[in-house]
C-alpha positions as CSV (number, residue, x, y, z in Angstrom):
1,X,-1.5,0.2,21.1
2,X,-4.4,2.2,20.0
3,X,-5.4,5.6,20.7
4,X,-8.1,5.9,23.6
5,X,-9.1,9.3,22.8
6,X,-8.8,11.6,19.8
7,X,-9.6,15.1,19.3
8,X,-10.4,16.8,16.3
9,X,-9.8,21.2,15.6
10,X,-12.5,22.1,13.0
11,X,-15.9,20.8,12.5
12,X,-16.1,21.5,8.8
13,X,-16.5,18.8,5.9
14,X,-12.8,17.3,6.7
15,X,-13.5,17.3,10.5
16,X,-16.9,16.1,11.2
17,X,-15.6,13.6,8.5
18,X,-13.1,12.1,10.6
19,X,-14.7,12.6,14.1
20,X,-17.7,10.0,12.4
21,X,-15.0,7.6,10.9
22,X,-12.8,7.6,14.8
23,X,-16.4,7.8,16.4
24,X,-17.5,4.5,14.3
25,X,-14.4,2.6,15.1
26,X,-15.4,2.7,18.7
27,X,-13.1,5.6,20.3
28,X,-14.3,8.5,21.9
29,X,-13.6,11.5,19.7
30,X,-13.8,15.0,21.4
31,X,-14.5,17.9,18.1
32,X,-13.9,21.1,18.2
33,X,-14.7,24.5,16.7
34,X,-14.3,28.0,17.4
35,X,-18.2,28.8,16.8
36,X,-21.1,27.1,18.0
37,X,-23.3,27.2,15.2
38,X,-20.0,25.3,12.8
39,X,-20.3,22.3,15.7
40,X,-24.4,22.4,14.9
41,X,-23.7,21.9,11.7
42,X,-21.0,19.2,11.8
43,X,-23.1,17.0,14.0
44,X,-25.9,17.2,11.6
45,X,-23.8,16.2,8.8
46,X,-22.6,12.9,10.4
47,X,-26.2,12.0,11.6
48,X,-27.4,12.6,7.4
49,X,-23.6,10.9,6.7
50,X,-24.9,7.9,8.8
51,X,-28.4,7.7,7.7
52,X,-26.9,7.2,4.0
53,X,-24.9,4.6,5.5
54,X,-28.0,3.4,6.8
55,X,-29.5,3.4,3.5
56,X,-27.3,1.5,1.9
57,X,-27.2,-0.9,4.7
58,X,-23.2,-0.5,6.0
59,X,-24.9,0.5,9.4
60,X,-27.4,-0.1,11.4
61,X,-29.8,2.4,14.0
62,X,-27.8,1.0,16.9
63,X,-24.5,1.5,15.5
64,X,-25.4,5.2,14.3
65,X,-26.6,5.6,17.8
66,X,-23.8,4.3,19.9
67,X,-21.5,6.4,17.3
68,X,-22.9,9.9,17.8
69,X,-23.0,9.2,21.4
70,X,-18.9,9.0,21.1
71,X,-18.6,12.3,19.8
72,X,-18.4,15.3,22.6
73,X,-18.1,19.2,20.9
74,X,-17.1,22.4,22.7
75,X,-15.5,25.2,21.5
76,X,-13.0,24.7,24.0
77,X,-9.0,23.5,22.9
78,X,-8.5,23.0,26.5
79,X,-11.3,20.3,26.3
80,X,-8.0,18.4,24.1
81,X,-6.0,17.9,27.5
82,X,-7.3,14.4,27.6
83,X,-6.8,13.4,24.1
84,X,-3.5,11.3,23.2
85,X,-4.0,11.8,19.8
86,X,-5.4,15.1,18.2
87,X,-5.9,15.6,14.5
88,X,-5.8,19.5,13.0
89,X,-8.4,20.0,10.3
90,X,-8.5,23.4,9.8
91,X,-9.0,25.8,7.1
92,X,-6.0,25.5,4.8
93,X,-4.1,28.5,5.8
94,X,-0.2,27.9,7.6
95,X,-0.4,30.9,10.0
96,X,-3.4,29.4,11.2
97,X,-2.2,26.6,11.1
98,X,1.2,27.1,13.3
99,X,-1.3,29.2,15.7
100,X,-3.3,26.0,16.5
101,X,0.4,23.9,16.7
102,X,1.4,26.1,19.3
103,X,-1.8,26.0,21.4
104,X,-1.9,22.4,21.4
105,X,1.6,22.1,22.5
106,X,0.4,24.2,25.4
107,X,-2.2,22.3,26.2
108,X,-2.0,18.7,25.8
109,X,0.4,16.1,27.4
110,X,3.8,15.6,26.6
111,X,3.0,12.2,25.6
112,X,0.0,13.0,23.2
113,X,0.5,12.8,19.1
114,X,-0.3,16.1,16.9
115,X,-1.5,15.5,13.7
116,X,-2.2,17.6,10.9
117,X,-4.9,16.6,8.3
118,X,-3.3,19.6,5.7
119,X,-3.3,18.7,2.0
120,X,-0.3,20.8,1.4
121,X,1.6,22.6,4.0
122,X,4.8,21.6,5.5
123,X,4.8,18.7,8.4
124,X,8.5,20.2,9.2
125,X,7.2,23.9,9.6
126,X,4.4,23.0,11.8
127,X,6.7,20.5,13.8
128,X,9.0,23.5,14.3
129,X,6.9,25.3,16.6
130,X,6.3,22.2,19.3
131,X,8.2,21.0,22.0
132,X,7.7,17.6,20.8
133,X,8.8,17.8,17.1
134,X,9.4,14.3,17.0
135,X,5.2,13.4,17.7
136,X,4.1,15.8,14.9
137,X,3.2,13.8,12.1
138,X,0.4,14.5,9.0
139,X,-2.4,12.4,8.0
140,X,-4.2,13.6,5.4
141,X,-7.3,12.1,5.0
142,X,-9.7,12.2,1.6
143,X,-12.4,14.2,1.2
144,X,-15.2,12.3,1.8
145,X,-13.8,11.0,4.7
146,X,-16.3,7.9,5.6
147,X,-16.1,7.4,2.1
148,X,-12.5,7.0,0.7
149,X,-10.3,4.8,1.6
150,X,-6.8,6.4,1.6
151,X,-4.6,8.0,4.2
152,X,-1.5,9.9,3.4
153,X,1.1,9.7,6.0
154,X,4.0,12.4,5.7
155,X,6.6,12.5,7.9
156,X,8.0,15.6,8.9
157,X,11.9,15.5,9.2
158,X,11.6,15.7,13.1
159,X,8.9,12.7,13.0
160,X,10.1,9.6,15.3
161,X,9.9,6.4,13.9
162,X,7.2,5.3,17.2
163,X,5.5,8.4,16.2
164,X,4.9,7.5,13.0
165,X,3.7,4.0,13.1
166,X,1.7,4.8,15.9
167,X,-0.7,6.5,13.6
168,X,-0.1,4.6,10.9
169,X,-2.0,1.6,13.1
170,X,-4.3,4.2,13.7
171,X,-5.3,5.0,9.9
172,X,-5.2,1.1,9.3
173,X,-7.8,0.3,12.1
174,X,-10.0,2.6,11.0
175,X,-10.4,0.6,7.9
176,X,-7.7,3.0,5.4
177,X,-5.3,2.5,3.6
178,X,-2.0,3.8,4.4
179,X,0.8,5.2,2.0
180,X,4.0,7.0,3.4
181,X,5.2,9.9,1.3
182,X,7.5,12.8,1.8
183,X,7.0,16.1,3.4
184,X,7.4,18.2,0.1
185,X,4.9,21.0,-1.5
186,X,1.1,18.9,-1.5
187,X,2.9,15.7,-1.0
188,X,1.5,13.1,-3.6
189,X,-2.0,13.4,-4.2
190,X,-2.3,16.9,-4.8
191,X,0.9,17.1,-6.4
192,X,-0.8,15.0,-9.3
193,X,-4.1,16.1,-8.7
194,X,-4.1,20.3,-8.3
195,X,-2.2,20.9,-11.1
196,X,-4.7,18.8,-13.5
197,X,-7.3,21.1,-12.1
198,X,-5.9,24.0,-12.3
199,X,-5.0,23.4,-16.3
200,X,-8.4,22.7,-16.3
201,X,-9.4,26.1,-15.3
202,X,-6.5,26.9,-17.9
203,X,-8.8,25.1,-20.3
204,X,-11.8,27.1,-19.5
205,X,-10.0,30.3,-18.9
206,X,-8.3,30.3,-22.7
207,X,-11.8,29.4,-24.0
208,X,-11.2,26.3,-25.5
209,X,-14.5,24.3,-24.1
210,X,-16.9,25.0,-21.7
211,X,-17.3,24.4,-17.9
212,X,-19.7,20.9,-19.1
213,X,-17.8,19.9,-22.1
214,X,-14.5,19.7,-19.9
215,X,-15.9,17.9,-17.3
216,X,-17.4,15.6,-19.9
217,X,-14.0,15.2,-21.7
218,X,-12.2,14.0,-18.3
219,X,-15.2,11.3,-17.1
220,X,-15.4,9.8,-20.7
221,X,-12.1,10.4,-22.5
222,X,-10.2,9.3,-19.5
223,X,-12.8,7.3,-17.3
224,X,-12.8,9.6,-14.6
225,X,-15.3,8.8,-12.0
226,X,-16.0,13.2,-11.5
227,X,-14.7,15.6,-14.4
228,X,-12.1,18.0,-12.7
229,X,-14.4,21.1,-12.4
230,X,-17.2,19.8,-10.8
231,X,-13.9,18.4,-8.2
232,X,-13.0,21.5,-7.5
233,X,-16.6,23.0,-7.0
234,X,-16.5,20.0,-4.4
235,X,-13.0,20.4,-2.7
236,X,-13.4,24.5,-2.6
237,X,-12.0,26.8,-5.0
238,X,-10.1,28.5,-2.0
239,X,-8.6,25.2,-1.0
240,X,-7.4,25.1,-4.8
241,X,-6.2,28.2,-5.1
242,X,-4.3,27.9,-1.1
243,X,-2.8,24.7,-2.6
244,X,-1.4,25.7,-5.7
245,X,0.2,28.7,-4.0
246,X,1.9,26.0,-1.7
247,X,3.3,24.4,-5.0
248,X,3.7,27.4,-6.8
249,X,6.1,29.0,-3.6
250,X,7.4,26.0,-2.6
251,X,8.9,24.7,-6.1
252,X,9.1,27.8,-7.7
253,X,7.8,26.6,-11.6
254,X,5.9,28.0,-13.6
255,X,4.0,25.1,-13.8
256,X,2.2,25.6,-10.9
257,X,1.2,28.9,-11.3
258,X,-2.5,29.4,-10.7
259,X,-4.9,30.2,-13.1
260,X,-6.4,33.8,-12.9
261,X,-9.5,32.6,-13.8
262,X,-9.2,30.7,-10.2
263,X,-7.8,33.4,-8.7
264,X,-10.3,35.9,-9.6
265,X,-13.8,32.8,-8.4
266,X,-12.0,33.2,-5.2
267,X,-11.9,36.8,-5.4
268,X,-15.7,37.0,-5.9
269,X,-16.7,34.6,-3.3
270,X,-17.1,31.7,-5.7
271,X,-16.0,28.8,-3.7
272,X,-17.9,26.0,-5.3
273,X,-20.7,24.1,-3.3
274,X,-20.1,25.6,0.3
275,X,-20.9,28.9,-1.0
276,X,-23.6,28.4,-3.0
277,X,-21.9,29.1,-6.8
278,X,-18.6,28.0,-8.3
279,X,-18.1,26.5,-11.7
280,X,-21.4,25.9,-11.3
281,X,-24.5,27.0,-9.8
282,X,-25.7,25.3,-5.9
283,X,-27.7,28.3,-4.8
284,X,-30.6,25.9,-4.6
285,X,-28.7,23.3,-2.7
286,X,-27.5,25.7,0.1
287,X,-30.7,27.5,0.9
């Protein structure tokens, strides 16, 4: 049984990405933000999404048409009371986080499913502040969402077994692949993934080669399709920094401590491309 309607909290690069990609596959997919303005822009960001996909010939005028006309936004979490399956893509911050949890409890049917789209944070914790524990499951999707193929399922330690595969259908019929991992500090992706970045910005930080030479070192010494600088420029310094603290507090090894370098980008505002400058320099791209 598949899900009829879906909402989606947050309108940003992760959420507009999965409202298109729910929105595509034919279900009606309610998105929504706390400002106006952030629903503006996630619209026009599926439309260019789907005119690429136009391009490229994946999807016709019609299809792009009949897509956008799936997607409702408001600003509105009551607007969710419909849903029977809502996915959280918020900023990656776990007061936040538990904040929306409990709202959503509030306002959506006993019966609906609660997702979480986190990279990092506990399924278990956010679980933990529902009445229905046992629906709250995380599916972390990859960043570009109608891009990449992969879905990572955590289960939270409250997450029923129905629950579970429920969503795992889900992920599959919207064309992903699924993988089941555990609800540990940045699961399995990130766990292997955050840390190389971050020793990265050790790399740089210790002066040993520079922001290009790096990058260059990763794409042709290891055949990596984007060096691990220009990777974080692209998922957000902050969202780097937010998910190395995760590992860092949740292991407790030194291995995971962030860089200072990192620390201090974030500090200064330097997020990577959605503010304009990170490791390197998008001021043009964002005006």
């Amino acid at each position: 049984m598949t899900f009829q309607r879906v909402g989606v909290v947050g309108a940003g690069q992760m959420g507009n990405g999965i409202a298109q990609v729910v929105a595509m596959h034919k279900v009606p997919v309610v998105m929504m933000d706390v400002k106006e303005e952030a629903l503006s822009k996630g619209m026009k960001t599926i439309e260019s999404s789907c005119d690429r996909l136009i391009k490229k010939e994946l999807m016709t005028a019609g299809e792009k048409a009949e897509a956008l006309g799936r997607v409702t936004t408001t600003t509105n979490m009551a607007d969710f009371k419909d849903c029977d399956l809502v996915i959280e893509a918020a900023t990656e911050n776990v007061e936040l986080k538990l904040k929306i949890f409990r709202q959503l409890d509030e306002i959506c049917s006993s019966k609906t499913i609660l997702a979480s789209n986190t990279s990092s944070i506990s399924i278990t914790k956010m679980a933990a502040v529902t009445k229905r524990p046992e629906k709250v499951v995380g599916m972390h999707f990859m960043n570009p969402v109608p891009l990449m193929k992969l879905v990572e399922g955590i289960r939270g330690l409250q997450t029923s077994d129905e629950s579970f595969k429920r969503v795992a259908e889900f992920a599959q019929s919207l064309g992903k692949t699924f993988i089941e991992v555990k609800d540990m500090p940045a699961f399995a992706v990130n766990r292997i993934l955050m840390p190389m970045i971050n020793e990265a910005i050790y790399v740089l930080h210790e002066g040993i080669a520079s922001v290009e030479d790096i990058d260059s070192a990763m794409k042709l010494g290891t055949n990596q399709p984007m060096g691990p600088l220009t990777l974080a420029d692209f998922v957000g310094l902050d969202t780097c920094l937010a998910i190395m603290n995760v590992l860092h507090e949740g292991l407790g090894e030194s291995k995971y401590r962030p860089c200072p370098l990192l620390v201090k980008y974030v500090e200064a505002g330097w997020l990577g491309r959605k503010s304009g400058r990170g490791f390197y320099n998008y001021e043009a791209q964002v005006k």
